[in-house]
C-alpha positions in Angstrom: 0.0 0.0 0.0 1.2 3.6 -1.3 1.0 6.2 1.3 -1.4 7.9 -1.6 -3.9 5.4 -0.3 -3.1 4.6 3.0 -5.5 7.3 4.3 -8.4 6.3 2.0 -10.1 8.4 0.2 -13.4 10.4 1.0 -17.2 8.9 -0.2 -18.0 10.5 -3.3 -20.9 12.8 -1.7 -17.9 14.0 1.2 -15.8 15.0 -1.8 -18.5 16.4 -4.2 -19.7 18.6 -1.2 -15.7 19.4 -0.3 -14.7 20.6 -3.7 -17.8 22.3 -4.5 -17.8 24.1 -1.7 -13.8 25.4 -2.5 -15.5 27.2 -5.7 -17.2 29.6 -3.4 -14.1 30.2 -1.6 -11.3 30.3 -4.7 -11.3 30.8 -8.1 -8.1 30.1 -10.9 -5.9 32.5 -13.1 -7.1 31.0 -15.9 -10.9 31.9 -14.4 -9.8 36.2 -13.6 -7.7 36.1 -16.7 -10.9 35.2 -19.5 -13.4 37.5 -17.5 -11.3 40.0 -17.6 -10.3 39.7 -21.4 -13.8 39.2 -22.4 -15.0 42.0 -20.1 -16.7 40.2 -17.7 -15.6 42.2 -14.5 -18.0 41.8 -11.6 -15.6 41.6 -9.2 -12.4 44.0 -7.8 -9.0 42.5 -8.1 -6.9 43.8 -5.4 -2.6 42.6 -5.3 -2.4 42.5 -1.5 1.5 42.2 -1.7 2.4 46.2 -1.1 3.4 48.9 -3.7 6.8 47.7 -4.3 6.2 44.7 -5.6 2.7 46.2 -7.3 5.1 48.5 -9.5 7.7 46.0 -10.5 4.5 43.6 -11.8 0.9 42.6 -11.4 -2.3 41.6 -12.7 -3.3 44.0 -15.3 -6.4 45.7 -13.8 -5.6 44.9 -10.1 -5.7 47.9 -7.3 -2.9 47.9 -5.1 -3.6 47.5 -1.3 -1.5 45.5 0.7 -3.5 43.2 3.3 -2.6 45.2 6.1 -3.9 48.2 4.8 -7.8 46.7 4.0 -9.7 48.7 6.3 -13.5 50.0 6.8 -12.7 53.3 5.4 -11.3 51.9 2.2 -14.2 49.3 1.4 -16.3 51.6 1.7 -16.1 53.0 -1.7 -17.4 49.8 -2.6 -20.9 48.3 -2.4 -22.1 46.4 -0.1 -21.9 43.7 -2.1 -19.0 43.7 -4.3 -16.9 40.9 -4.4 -13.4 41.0 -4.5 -10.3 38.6 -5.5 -7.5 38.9 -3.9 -3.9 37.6 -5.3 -0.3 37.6 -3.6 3.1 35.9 -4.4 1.6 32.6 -4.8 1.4 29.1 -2.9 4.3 30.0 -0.5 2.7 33.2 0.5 -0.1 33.9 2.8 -0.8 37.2 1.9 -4.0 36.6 -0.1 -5.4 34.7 3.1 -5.0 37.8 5.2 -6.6 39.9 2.8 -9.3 37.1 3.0 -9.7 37.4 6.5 -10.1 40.9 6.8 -12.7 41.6 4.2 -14.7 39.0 5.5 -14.6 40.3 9.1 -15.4 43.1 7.2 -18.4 41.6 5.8 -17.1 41.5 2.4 -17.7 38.8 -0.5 -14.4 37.5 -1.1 -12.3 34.8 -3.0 -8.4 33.8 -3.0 -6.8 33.4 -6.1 -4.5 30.9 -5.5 -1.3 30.9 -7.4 -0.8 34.6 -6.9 1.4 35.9 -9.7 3.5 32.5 -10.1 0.9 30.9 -11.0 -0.2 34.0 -13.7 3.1 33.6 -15.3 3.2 29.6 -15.6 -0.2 29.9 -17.5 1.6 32.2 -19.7 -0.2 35.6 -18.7 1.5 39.1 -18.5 2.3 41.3 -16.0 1.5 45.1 -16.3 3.9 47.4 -14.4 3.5 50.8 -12.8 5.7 53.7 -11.4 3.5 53.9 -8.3 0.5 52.5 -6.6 -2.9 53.3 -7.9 -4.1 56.1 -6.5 -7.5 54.9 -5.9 -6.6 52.5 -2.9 -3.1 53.9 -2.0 
């Protein structure tokens, strides 16, 4: 016995209710990158990685505001019930699961998108630079 299957594996209902549920909770590059190139934005994309690192690359059409700096004051330019994706380094970074945290304390709609900008380069997607932060959420 492989330790893949040593711990066996969930009953199919367990894992259709497991991995459906993640959708609500996540969504993929691959997912942002086509409704945004086929101008399907209902959601804000915020890089919650910090300006520096904003400037030297991100999503094209992302906001810059660093987790630590997602506030009351700033959502509230939003509506109530705009939902936003958040994006950091990628899988080794927690960044985007900070942000997570505190919009939804906030009460705010809000998925991960897991990967970060690693994993918008390995599907091939470009980066957009900038001199500065946007000056929307700065």
């Amino acid at each position: 016995m492989s330790t893949v299957s040593e711990v066996a594996a969930a009953p199919s209902a367990l894992a259709l209710a497991h991995f459906e549920a993640s959708l609500a909770f996540e969504t993929d590059c691959w997912d942002v990158h086509h409704a945004l190139s086929t101008g399907q934005r209902d959601f804000v994309l915020l890089d919650v990685r910090g300006s520096e690192k904003y400037a030297a690359g991100h999503v094209p059409g992302a906001l810059d505001l660093a987790h630590g700096k997602i506030i009351g004051s700033k959502m509230a330019a939003y509506p109530a019930g705009t939902l936003f994706v958040v994006y950091c380094a990628g899988p080794h970074c927690n960044g985007a699961a900070r942000a997570a945290i505190r919009l939804a304390r906030l009460g705010r709609p809000v998925k991960v998108m897991p990967g970060g900008i690693t994993g918008w380069l390995d599907e091939g997607f470009a980066l957009e630079k900038a001199a500065a932060a946007s000056p929307a959420m700065s």
